[in-house]
C-alpha positions as CSV (number, residue, x, y, z in Angstrom):
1,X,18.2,11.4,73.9
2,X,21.5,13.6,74.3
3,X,22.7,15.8,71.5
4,X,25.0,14.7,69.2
5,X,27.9,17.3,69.2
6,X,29.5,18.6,66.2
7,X,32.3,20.3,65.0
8,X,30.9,23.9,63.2
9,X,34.6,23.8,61.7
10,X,34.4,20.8,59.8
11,X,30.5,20.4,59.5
12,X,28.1,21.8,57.2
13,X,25.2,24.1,57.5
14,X,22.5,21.1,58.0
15,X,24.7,19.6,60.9
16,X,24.9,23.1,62.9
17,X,21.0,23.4,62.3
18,X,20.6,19.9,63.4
19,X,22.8,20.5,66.6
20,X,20.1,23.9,67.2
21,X,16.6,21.6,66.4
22,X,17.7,18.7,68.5
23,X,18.5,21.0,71.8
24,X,15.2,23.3,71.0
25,X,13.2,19.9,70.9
26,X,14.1,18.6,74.2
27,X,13.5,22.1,75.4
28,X,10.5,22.2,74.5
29,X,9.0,18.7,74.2
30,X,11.5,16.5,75.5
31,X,10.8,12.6,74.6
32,X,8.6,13.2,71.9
33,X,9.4,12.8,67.8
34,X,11.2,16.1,66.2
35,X,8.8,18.0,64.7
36,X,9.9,20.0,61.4
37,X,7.2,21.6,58.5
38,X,7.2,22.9,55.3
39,X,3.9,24.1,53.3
40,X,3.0,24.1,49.9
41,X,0.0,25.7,48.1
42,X,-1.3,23.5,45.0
43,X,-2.4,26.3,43.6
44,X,-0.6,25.9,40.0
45,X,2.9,24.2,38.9
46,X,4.8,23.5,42.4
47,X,8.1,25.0,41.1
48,X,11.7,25.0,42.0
49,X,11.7,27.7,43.9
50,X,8.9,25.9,46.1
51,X,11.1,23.0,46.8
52,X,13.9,25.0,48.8
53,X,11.0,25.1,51.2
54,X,10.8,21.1,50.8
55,X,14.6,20.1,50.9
56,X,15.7,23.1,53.6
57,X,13.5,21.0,56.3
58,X,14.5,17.5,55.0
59,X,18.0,17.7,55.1
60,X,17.9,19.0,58.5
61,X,15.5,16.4,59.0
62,X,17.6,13.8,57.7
63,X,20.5,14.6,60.0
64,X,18.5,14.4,63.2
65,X,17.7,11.1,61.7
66,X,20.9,10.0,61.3
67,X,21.9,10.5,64.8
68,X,18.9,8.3,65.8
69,X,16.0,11.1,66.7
70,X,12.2,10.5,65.7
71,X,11.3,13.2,63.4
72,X,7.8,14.1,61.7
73,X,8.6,16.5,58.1
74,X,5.2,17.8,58.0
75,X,4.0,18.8,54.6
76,X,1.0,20.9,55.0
77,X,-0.9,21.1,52.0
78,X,-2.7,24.4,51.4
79,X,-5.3,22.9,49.3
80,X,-7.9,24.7,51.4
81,X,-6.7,28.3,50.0
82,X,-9.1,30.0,47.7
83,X,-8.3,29.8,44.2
84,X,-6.5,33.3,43.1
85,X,-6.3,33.5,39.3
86,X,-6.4,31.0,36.5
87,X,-2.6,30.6,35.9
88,X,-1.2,31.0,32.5
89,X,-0.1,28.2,29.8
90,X,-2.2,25.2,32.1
91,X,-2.7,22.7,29.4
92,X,-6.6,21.8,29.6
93,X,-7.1,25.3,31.2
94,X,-9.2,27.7,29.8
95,X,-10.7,30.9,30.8
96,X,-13.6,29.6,32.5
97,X,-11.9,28.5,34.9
98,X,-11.9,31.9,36.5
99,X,-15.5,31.6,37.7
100,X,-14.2,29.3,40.3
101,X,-11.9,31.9,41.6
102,X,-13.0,32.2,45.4
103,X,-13.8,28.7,45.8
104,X,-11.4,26.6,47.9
105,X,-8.7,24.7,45.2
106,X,-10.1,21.4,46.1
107,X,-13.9,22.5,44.9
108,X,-12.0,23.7,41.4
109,X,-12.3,21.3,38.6
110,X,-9.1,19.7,37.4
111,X,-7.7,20.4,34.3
112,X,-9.5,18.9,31.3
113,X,-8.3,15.4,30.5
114,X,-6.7,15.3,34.3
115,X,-7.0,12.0,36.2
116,X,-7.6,13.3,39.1
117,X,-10.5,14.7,40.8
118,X,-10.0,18.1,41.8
119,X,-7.3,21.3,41.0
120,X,-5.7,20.7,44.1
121,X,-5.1,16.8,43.2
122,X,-3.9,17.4,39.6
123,X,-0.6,19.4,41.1
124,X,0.1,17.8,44.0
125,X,0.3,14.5,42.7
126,X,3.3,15.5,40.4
127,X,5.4,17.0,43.6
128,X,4.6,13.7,45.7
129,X,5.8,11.6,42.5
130,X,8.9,14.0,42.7
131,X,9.8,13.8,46.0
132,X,9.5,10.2,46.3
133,X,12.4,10.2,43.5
134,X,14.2,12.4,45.8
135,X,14.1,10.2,48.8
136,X,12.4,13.0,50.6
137,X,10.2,11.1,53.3
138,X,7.0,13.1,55.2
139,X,3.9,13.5,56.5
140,X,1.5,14.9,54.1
141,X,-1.5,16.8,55.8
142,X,-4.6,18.1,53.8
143,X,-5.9,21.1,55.5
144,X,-9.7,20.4,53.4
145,X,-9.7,17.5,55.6
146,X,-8.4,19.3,58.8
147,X,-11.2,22.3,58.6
148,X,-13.6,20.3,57.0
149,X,-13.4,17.5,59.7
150,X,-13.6,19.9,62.2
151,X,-10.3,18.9,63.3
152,X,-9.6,22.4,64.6
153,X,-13.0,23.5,66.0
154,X,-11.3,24.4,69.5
155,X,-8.4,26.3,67.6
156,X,-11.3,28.4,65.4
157,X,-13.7,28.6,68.6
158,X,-10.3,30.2,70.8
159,X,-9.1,32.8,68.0
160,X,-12.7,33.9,67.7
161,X,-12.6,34.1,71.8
162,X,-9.4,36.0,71.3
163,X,-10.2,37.8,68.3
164,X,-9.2,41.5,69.8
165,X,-6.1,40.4,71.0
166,X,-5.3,39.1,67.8
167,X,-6.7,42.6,66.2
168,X,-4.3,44.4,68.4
169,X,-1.2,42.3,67.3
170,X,-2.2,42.7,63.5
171,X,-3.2,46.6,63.8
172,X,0.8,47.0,64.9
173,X,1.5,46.6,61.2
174,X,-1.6,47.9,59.4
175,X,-0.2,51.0,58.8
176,X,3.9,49.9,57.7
177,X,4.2,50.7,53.9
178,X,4.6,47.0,52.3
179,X,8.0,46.9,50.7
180,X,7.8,47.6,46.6
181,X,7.5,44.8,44.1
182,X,10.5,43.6,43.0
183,X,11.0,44.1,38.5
184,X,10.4,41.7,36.6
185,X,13.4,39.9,35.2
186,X,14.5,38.3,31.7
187,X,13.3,34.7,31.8
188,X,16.8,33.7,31.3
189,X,17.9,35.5,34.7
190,X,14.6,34.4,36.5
191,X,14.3,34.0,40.0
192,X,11.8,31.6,41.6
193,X,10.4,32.9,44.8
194,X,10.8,30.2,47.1
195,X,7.5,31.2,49.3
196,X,5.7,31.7,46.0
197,X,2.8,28.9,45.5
198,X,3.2,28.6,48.8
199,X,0.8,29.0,51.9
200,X,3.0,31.5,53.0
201,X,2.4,33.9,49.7
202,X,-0.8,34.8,51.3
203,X,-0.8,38.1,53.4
204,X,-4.3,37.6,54.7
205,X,-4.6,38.7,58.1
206,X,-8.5,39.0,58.3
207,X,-11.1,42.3,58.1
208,X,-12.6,44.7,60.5
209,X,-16.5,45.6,59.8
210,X,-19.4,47.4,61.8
211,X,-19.4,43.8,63.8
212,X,-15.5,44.4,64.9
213,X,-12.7,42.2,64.0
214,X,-13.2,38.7,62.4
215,X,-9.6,35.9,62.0
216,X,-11.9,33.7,60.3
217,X,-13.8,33.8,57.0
218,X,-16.6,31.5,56.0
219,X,-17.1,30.0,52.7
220,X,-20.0,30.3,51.1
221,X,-23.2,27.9,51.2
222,X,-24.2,28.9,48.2
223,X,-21.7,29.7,45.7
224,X,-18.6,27.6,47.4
225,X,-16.9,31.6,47.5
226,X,-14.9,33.0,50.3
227,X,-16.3,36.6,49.0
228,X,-17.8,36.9,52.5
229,X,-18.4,38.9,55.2
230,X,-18.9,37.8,59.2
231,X,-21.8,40.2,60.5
232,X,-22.5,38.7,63.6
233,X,-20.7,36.1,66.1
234,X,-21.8,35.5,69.6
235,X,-19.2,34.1,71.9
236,X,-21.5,32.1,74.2
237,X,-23.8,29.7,71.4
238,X,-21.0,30.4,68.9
239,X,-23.4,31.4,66.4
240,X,-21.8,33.5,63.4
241,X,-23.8,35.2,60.8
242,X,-21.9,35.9,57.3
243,X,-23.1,37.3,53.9
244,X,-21.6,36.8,50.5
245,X,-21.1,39.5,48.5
246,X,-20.7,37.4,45.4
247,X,-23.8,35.8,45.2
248,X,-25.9,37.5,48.2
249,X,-26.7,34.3,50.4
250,X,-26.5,34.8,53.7
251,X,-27.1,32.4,56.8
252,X,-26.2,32.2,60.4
253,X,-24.3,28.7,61.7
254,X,-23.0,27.2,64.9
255,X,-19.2,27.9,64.5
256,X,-19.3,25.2,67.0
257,X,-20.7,23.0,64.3
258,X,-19.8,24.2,61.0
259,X,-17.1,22.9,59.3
260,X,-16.6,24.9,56.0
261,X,-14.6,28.4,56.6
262,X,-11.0,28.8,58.1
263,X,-9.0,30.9,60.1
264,X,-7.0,33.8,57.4
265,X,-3.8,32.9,56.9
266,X,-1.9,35.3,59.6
267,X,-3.9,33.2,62.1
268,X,-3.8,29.9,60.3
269,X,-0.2,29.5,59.9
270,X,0.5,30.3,63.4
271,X,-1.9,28.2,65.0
272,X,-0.5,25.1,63.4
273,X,2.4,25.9,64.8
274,X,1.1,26.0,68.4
275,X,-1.7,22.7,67.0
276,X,1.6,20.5,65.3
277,X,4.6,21.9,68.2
278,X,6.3,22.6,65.0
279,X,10.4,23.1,66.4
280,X,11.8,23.8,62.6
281,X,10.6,25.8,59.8
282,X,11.9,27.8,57.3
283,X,10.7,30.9,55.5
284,X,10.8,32.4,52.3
285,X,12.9,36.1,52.1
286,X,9.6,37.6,51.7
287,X,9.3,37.4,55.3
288,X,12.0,39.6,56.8
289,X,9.5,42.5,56.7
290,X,7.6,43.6,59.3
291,X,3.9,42.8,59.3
292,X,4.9,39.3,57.3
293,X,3.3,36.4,58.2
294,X,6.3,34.8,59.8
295,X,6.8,37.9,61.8
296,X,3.6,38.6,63.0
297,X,2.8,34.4,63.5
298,X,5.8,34.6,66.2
299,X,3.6,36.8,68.1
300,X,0.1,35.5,67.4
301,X,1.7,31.6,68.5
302,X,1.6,33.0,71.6
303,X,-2.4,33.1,71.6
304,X,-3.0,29.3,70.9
305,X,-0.2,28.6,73.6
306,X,2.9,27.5,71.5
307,X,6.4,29.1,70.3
308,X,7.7,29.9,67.1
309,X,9.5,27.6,65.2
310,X,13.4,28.0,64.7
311,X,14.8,27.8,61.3
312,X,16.2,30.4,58.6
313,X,15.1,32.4,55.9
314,X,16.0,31.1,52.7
315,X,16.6,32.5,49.0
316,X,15.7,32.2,45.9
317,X,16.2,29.6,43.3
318,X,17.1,30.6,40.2
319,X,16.7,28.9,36.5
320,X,19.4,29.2,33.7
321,X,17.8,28.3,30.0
322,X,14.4,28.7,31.1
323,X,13.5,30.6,28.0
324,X,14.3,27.8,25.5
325,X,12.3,24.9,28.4
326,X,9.3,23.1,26.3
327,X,8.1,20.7,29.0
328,X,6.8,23.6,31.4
329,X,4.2,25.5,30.4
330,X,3.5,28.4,31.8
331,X,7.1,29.1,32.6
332,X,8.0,28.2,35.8
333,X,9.9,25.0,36.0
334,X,8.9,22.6,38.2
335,X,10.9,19.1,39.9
336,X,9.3,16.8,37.5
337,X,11.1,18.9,34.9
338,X,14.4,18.8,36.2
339,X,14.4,15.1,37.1
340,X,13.1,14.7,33.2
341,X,17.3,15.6,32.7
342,X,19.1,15.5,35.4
343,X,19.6,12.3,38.3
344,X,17.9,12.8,41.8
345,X,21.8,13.1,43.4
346,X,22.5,15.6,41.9
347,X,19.2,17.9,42.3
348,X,19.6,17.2,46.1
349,X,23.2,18.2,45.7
350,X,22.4,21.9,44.5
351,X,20.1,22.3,47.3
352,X,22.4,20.8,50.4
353,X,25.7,23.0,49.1
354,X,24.2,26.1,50.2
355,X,22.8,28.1,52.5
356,X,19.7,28.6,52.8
357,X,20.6,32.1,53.1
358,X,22.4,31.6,49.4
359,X,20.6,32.0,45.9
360,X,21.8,29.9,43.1
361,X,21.0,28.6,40.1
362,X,19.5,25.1,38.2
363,X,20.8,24.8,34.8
364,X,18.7,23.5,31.8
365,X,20.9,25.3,29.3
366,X,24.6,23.7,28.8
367,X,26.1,25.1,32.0
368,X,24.1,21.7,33.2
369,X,26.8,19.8,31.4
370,X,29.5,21.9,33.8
371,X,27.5,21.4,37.0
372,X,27.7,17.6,36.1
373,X,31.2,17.8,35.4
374,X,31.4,19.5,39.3
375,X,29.7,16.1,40.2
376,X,31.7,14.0,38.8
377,X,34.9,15.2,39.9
378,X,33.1,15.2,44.0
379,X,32.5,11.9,43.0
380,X,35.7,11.6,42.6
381,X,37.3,13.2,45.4
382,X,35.0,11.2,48.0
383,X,36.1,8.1,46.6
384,X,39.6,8.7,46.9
385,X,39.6,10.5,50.9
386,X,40.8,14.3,49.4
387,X,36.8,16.0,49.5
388,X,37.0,19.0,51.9
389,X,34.7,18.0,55.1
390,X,32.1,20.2,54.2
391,X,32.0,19.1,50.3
392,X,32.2,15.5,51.0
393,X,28.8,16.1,54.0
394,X,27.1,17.8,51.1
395,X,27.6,14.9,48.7
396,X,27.2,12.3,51.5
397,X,23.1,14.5,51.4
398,X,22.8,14.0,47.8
399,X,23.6,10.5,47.5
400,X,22.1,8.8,50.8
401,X,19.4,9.8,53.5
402,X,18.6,8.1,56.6
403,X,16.7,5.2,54.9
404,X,19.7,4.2,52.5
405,X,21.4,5.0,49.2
406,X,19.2,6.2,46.3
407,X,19.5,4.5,43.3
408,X,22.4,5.5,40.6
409,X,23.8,5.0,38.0
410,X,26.2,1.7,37.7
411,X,28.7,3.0,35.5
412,X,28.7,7.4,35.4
413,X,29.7,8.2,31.8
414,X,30.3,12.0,31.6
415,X,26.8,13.9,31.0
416,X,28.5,15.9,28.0
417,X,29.8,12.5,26.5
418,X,26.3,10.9,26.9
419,X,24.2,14.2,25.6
420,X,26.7,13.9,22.4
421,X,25.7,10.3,22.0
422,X,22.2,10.9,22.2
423,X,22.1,13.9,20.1
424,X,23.9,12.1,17.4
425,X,22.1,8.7,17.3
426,X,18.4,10.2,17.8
427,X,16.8,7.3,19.6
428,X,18.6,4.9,17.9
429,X,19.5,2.6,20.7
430,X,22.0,-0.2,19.5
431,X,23.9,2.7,17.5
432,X,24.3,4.8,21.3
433,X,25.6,1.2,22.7
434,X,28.2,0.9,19.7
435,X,29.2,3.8,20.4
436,X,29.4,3.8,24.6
437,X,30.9,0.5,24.2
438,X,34.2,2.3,22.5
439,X,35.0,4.6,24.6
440,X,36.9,2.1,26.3
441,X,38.0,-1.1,25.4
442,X,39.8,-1.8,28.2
443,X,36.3,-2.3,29.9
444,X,33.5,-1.7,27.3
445,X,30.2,-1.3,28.1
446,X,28.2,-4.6,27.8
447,X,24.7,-2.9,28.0
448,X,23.0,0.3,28.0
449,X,21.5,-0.3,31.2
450,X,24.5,0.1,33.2
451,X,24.6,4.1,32.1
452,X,20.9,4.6,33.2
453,X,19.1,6.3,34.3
454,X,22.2,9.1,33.3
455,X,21.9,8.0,29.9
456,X,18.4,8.1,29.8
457,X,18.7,11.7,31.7
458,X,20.6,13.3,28.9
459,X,18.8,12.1,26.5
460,X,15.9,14.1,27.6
461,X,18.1,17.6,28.1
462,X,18.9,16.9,24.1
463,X,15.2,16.4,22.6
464,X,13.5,18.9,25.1
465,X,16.1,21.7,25.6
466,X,18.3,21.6,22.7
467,X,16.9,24.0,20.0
468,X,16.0,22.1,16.8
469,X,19.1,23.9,14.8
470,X,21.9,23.4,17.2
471,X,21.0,19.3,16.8
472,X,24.1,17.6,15.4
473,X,23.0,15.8,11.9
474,X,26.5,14.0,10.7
475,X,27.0,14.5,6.7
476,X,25.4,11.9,4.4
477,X,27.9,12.5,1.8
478,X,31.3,14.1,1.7
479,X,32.0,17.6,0.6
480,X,34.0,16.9,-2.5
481,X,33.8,20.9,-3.2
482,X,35.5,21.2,0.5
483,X,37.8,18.5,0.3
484,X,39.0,19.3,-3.5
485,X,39.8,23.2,-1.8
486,X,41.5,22.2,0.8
487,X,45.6,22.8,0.6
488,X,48.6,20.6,1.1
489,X,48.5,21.5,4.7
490,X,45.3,20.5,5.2
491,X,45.3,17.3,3.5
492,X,48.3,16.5,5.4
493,X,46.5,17.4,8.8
494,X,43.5,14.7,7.5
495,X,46.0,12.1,6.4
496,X,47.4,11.7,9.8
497,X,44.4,11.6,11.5
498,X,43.3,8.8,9.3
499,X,46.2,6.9,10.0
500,X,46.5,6.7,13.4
501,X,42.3,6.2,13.7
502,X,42.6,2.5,13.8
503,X,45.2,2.6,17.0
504,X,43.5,5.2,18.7
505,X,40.0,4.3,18.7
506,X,38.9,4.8,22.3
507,X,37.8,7.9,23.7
508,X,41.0,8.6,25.0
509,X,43.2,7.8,21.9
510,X,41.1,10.0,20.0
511,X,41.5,13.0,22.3
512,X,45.2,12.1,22.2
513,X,44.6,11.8,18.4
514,X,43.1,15.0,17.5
515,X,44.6,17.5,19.3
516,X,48.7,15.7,18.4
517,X,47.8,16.3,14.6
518,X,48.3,20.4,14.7
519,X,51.4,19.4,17.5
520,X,52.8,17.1,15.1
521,X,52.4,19.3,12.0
522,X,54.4,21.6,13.5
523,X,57.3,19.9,14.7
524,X,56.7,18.6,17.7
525,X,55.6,16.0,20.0
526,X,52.0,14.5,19.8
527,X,52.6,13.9,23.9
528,X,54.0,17.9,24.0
529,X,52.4,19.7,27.4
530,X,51.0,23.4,26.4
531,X,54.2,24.4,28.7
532,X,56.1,22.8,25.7
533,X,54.2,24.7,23.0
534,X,53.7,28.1,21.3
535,X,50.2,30.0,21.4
536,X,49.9,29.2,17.5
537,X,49.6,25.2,18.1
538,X,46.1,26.7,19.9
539,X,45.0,28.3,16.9
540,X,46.1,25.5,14.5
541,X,44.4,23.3,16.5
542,X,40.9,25.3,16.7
543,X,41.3,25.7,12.7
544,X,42.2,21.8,12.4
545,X,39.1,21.1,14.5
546,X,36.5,23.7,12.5
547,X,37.9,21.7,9.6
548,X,36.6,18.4,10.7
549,X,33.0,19.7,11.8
550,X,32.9,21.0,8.7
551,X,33.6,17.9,6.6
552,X,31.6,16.2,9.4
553,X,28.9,17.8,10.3
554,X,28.5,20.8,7.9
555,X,29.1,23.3,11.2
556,X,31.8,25.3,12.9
557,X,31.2,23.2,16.2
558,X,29.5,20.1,17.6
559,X,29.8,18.0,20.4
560,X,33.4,17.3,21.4
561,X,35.5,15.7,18.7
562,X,36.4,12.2,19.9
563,X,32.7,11.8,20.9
564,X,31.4,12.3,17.2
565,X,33.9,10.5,15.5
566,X,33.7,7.3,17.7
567,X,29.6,8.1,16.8
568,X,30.5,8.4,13.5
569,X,32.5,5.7,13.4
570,X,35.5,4.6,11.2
571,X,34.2,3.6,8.4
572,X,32.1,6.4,7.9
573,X,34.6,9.0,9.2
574,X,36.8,7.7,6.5
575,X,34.7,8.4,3.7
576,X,33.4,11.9,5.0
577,X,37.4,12.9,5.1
578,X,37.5,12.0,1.6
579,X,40.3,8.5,1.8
């Protein structure tokens, strides 16, 4: 199928790698589907940072799609990695779980109460549930089932054939000093390694004894361990003798045969590579040093008679809020987490506006209220034809694939205006649909189903992210002691709000409304521009609104103003302002 061509000055990053996979592909395997991969290790909570090495694939993915290509995303599942450490804040995870460290993470047990069978089970069933909400579409591939099926016997039997070659690759790099640790950061400022939990975390490249060089390690008869040690091979019967050091069992196998070991990761990754004719993958920054095992894979592909794979190195993720997050223990947020609060759109958006090369940030503080904001005015600008090219491709990403448009949300209320609702009426459905149905009666909301799942979205950032003491809680009964205090000026300011509530009850009348009082007051026009205005009108108007969360709510701030009052509502509002 001929490329596609695009325009690199009015396209965006996934079209120009799409233009690159599609010509590689019919280099390399022409008539056959694109192939592009990503791995994931279910080692522990597959965070944020994880997914960049989901979405980077899928969007290119998508594109090649789009222009009518047959593409394969392979998700490799590293469930056949050893189980490293017992990860921190695992609910139904104790201690004891760290005498299955060795074992491969499908022999671990799942967390207590779990409804699946095995470690490896437990955390990659909440990723696949997360992805599907994404629209992300792959090919999931176990690699217990590839080793164990003996589904890459030949590969095993041909690095083992090869093994010195491989050695001399690997020894190139043996002696490079490995780059330092990066510091820990602040929670707040944290920065998920996108390779992290990933296949590709693992340096193992294999070890040398008195028998030579081994690229593949046994797991244990015995003890299920990979604490073991090849002592013998012999090329011709393929007969491999190992020893655990954990336990002290010891047997000899037919490699040819055996079906419970795999090739260290250098090797591994590599080979599936050459075994899948992988033409796009990405890699984590962690492998733009020599002797990583993206580096040192491009060299050892060459063994099992394939190429490289094409595709860039990507940053990291970052998490805004993450020290106030309740819903992900252990720290690291995960997808499952951000889709608790925030639409599938725009998750996918974050990830298709930049570069892989480019770090940014997912908000679960209130700078997600800005982000949606962003949305909503893209939203915008594709509707009406005025989106740059490279915004509107982006958005086109988030909203669509290949397969069709993901689900949304009939009627987009503002995310601010909806986390106000929710915050104010606590769960209390036909009160959040009183008050949605105000904002405007031009063309009031008839149900609360048309503002999910955004509604529903938002309510979630408010009970899980919110701390307890920043929750709105409107007064019960007026402050006499406040109102009685207050001077002529200020019961003026209240009067005229009261008066014009009636006409201007809609979300826009009531911005109008509030913000004319202090404008009026002083002598001019409620409809006067800030052009029009001195600098005082601003600070009459922040005093004028700390008034009314005061008499309100008993606080300096709150949500925004017209929000809480139409929550409020006028009858209500009327007696808290003392009429």
């Amino acid at each position: 199928m001929p490329i596609v061509a695009q325009s690199t000055e009015t396209t965006d990053w996934v079209s120009r790698f799409a233009d690159e996979v599609i010509a590689e592909s019919e280099r390399r395997a022409p008539g056959k589907p694109v192939v592009v991969a990503s791995g994931l290790s279910p080692s522990g909570p597959i965070h944020l940072g994880n997914l960049r090495e989901v979405m980077t694939p899928h969007l290119v993915a998508d594109e090649v799609r789009r222009r009518g290509h047959e593409v394969r995303h392979l998700i490799s599942w590293d469930d056949y990695d050893r189980y490293r450490k017992v990860p921190a804040g695992i609910a139904g995870v104790d201690e004891s779980w760290a005498e299955h460290i060795g074992k491969p993470l499908t022999s671990v047990p799942a967390p207590a109460g779990s409804a699946y069978p095995n470690w490896a089970e437990h955390f990659k069933a909440a990723m696949v549930a997360s992805l599907a909400e994404l629209g992300v579409e792959f090919d999931g591939i176990s690699q217990t089932e590839q080793y164990t099926s003996g589904v890459y016997r030949e590969q095993i039997l041909h690095a083992m054939r090869h093994r010195q070659d491989i050695d001399a690759i690997l020894a190139q790099y043996r002696t490079k000093k490995a780059p330092a640790k990066k510091s820990q950061k602040p929670v707040d400022e944290a920065e998920l390694e996108a390779a992290e939990g990933s296949g590709a975390a693992a340096e193992d490249d294999g070890s040398s004894g008195s028998a030579g060089y081994f690229p593949y390690k046994p797991y244990c008869g015995n003890c299920e361990k990979d604490l073991t040690t090849v002592t013998a091979y012999d090329d011709d019967s393929t007969e491999l003798t190992y020893a655990c050091t954990a336990c002290g069992f010891s047997e000899t196998v037919r490699l040819s045969e055996f079906n419970r070991g795999k090739l260290v990761w250098k090797v591994d990754w590599p080979m599936r590579w050459a075994y899948e004719g992988v033409i796009f993958e990405p890699s984590g920054v962690d492998h733009s040093s020599p002797g990583s095992s993206f580096q040192v894979g491009g060299q050892i592909v060459g063994i099992f008679g394939g190429q490289q794979p094409i595709g860039p190195m990507y940053a990291f993720v970052g998490i805004s809020g993450m020290a106030k997050m309740s819903s992900s223990k252990g720290g690291v947020p995960t997808p499952a987490d951000a889709l608790q609060i925030m639409e599938p759109q725009l998750l996918r958006w974050l990830y298709a506006r930049r570069r892989p090369n480019q770090s940014f940030k997912i908000a679960f503080d209130q700078e997600i209220q800005r982000l949606y904001d962003e949305w909503d005015r893209l939203d915008a600008k594709v509707a009406d034809g005025s989106a740059l090219p490279a915004d509107a491709a982006a958005h086109s990403r988030a909203v669509r694939t290949a397969a069709g448009e993901l689900p949304r949300t009939p009627r987009p209320l503002p995310y601010r205006t909806l986390a106000s609702v929710a915050d104010i009426t606590a769960g209390h459905e036909d009160q959040a649909l009183r008050i949605l149905s105000e904002l405007d009666p031009a063309d009031p909301l008839t149900e609360l189903a048309e503002a999910r799942p955004r509604y529903d979205k938002a309510e979630a950032w408010i009970n899980t992210h919110v701390p307890a003491d920043q929750r709105t809680i409107v007064r019960r009964e007026p402050d006499a002691e406040l109102l009685k205090s207050l001077d002529e000026q200020g019961r003026a300011s209240l009067r005229l709000l009261l008066d014009g509530l009636a006409d201007h009850w809609s979300l826009d009348g009531l911005t109008h409304l509030v913000y004319g009082v202090p404008k009026v007051q002083a002598g001019f026009s409620a409809d006067a521009t800030p052009k029009e205005l001195p600098p005082e009108i601003k600070t009459a108007q922040r005093s004028f609104f700390a008034l009314l969360y005061h008499l309100l709510v008993g606080r300096d701030t709150g949500p925004r103003l017209p929000t809480l009052l139409l929550a409020v509502g006028q009858e209500r509002v009327r007696t808290l302002l003392g009429e």
